[in-house]
C-alpha positions in Angstrom: 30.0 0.6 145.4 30.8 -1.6 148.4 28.0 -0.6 151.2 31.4 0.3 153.8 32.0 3.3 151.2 30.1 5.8 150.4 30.7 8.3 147.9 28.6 12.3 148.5 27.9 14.2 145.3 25.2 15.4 143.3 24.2 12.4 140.5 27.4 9.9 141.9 27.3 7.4 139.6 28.2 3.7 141.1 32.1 4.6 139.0 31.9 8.2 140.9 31.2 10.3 137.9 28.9 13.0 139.4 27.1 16.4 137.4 30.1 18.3 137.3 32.4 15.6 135.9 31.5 12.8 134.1 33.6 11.5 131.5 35.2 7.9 131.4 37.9 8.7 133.2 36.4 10.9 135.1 36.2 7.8 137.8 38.0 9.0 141.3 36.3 10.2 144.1 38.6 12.0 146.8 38.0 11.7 150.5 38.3 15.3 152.2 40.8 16.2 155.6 37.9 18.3 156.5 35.3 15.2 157.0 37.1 12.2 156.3 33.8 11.6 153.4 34.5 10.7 150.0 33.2 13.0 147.6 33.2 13.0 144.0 34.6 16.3 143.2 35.0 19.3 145.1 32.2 21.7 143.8 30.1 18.1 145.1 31.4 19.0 148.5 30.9 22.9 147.9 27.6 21.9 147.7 26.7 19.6 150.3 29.1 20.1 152.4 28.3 22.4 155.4 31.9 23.4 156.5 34.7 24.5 154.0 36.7 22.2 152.6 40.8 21.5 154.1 43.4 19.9 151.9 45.7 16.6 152.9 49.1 18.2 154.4 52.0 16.6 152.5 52.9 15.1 156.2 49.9 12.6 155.7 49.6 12.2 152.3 52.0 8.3 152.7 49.5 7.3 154.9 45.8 8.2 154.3 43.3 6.3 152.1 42.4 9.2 150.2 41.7 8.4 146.7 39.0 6.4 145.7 39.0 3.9 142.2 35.7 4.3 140.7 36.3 1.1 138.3 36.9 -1.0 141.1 36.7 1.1 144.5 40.2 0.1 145.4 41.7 3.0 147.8 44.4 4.6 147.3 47.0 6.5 149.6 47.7 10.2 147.9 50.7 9.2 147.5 50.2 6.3 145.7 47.5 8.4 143.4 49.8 10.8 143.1 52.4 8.6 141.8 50.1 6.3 139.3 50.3 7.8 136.1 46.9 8.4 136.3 46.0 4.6 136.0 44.3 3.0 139.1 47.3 0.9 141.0 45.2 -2.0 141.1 42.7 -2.5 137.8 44.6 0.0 135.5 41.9 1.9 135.0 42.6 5.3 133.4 42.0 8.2 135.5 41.7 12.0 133.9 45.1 13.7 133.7 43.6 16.9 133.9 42.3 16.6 137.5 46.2 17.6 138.1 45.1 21.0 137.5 42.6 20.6 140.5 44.9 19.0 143.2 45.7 22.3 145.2 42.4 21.9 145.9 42.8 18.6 148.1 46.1 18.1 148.4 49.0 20.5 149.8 52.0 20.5 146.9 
Protein backbone atom coordinates (compact mmCIF):
# COMPACT_ATOMS: atom_id res chain seq x y z
CA UNK A 1 0.00 0.00 0.00
CA UNK A 2 1.57 3.46 -0.73
CA UNK A 3 2.39 5.03 2.94
CA UNK A 4 -0.06 8.46 1.61
CA UNK A 5 -3.03 5.80 1.71
CA UNK A 6 -4.22 4.08 4.27
CA UNK A 7 -6.80 1.57 4.08
CA UNK A 8 -9.13 0.91 8.03
CA UNK A 9 -10.56 -2.59 8.46
CA UNK A 10 -10.25 -5.47 10.46
CA UNK A 11 -7.34 -7.98 8.82
CA UNK A 12 -6.83 -5.36 5.50
CA UNK A 13 -4.76 -7.18 3.54
CA UNK A 14 -1.97 -5.00 1.46
CA UNK A 15 -4.86 -5.82 -1.86
CA UNK A 16 -7.66 -4.61 0.75
CA UNK A 17 -9.35 -7.91 1.30
CA UNK A 18 -10.40 -7.61 4.97
CA UNK A 19 -12.48 -10.51 7.46
CA UNK A 20 -15.57 -9.91 6.02
CA UNK A 21 -14.53 -10.13 2.29
CA UNK A 22 -11.83 -11.69 1.01
CA UNK A 23 -11.91 -13.35 -2.18
CA UNK A 24 -9.68 -12.45 -5.29
CA UNK A 25 -11.66 -9.97 -6.42
CA UNK A 26 -12.70 -8.94 -3.49
CA UNK A 27 -9.72 -6.07 -3.94
CA UNK A 28 -11.52 -2.40 -3.64
CA UNK A 29 -11.57 -0.42 -0.68
CA UNK A 30 -14.11 2.63 -0.70
CA UNK A 31 -13.35 5.86 0.93
CA UNK A 32 -16.47 7.06 3.10
CA UNK A 33 -18.36 10.98 2.70
CA UNK A 34 -18.66 10.60 6.39
CA UNK A 35 -14.57 10.66 7.09
CA UNK A 36 -13.00 10.92 3.90
CA UNK A 37 -10.97 7.24 5.19
CA UNK A 38 -10.77 4.42 3.02
CA UNK A 39 -12.13 1.43 4.37
CA UNK A 40 -12.31 -1.88 3.16
CA UNK A 41 -15.87 -2.72 3.41
CA UNK A 42 -18.61 -1.16 5.23
CA UNK A 43 -19.26 -3.58 8.21
CA UNK A 44 -14.98 -2.61 8.56
CA UNK A 45 -16.29 0.89 9.12
CA UNK A 46 -19.40 -0.39 11.32
CA UNK A 47 -16.84 -1.47 13.35
CA UNK A 48 -14.32 1.04 13.83
CA UNK A 49 -15.86 3.68 12.90
CA UNK A 50 -17.23 5.88 15.71
CA UNK A 51 -19.94 8.01 13.69
CA UNK A 52 -22.47 6.38 11.17
CA UNK A 53 -21.59 6.02 7.97
CA UNK A 54 -22.97 8.84 4.83
CA UNK A 55 -23.10 7.79 1.21
CA UNK A 56 -21.42 9.91 -1.90
CA UNK A 57 -24.49 12.20 -3.28
CA UNK A 58 -24.68 11.61 -7.05
CA UNK A 59 -23.68 15.51 -7.21
CA UNK A 60 -20.01 14.49 -6.29
CA UNK A 61 -19.64 11.18 -7.44
CA UNK A 62 -17.56 12.84 -11.09
CA UNK A 63 -15.29 14.28 -8.89
CA UNK A 64 -14.24 12.42 -5.71
CA UNK A 65 -11.42 9.84 -5.41
CA UNK A 66 -13.53 7.34 -3.88
CA UNK A 67 -12.60 3.97 -4.97
CA UNK A 68 -9.55 2.41 -4.14
CA UNK A 69 -7.58 -0.51 -6.62
CA UNK A 70 -6.37 -3.06 -4.30
CA UNK A 71 -4.05 -4.70 -7.20
CA UNK A 72 -2.47 -1.59 -7.79
CA UNK A 73 -3.98 1.28 -5.44
CA UNK A 74 -4.87 3.42 -8.39
CA UNK A 75 -7.94 5.69 -7.30
CA UNK A 76 -10.76 5.88 -8.79
CA UNK A 77 -13.59 8.66 -9.12
CA UNK A 78 -17.22 6.76 -8.40
CA UNK A 79 -17.92 7.43 -11.41
CA UNK A 80 -15.28 6.06 -13.13
CA UNK A 81 -15.85 2.67 -10.69
CA UNK A 82 -19.06 2.87 -11.49
CA UNK A 83 -18.60 2.73 -15.04
CA UNK A 84 -15.56 0.03 -15.22
CA UNK A 85 -17.16 -3.18 -15.74
CA UNK A 86 -15.86 -4.11 -12.67
CA UNK A 87 -12.11 -4.21 -13.96
CA UNK A 88 -9.76 -1.58 -12.38
CA UNK A 89 -9.45 1.45 -15.12
CA UNK A 90 -5.89 1.22 -14.88
CA UNK A 91 -4.31 -2.57 -14.26
CA UNK A 92 -7.54 -4.45 -15.32
CA UNK A 93 -7.74 -6.05 -12.39
CA UNK A 94 -11.17 -7.83 -11.77
CA UNK A 95 -13.26 -6.44 -9.15
CA UNK A 96 -16.35 -8.51 -7.54
CA UNK A 97 -19.59 -7.84 -9.47
CA UNK A 98 -21.54 -8.62 -6.59
CA UNK A 99 -20.44 -5.60 -4.53
CA UNK A 100 -23.31 -3.90 -6.91
CA UNK A 101 -25.62 -5.34 -4.50
CA UNK A 102 -23.84 -3.20 -1.76
CA UNK A 103 -23.54 0.22 -3.46
CA UNK A 104 -26.62 1.93 -1.71
CA UNK A 105 -24.62 1.56 0.92
CA UNK A 106 -21.85 4.25 -0.29
CA UNK A 107 -23.13 5.69 -3.04
CA UNK A 108 -26.56 7.58 -3.65
CA UNK A 109 -28.32 5.83 -7.03
Amino acid sequence: MPPDIAVRGLEVTARTQCSHWHSERDIIAIKHKCCGEYYACISCHEALADHPNQVWPKGEQGIAKGVLCGNCHHELTIVEYLGSGNRCTKCAAEFNAGCRLHYDLYFEV
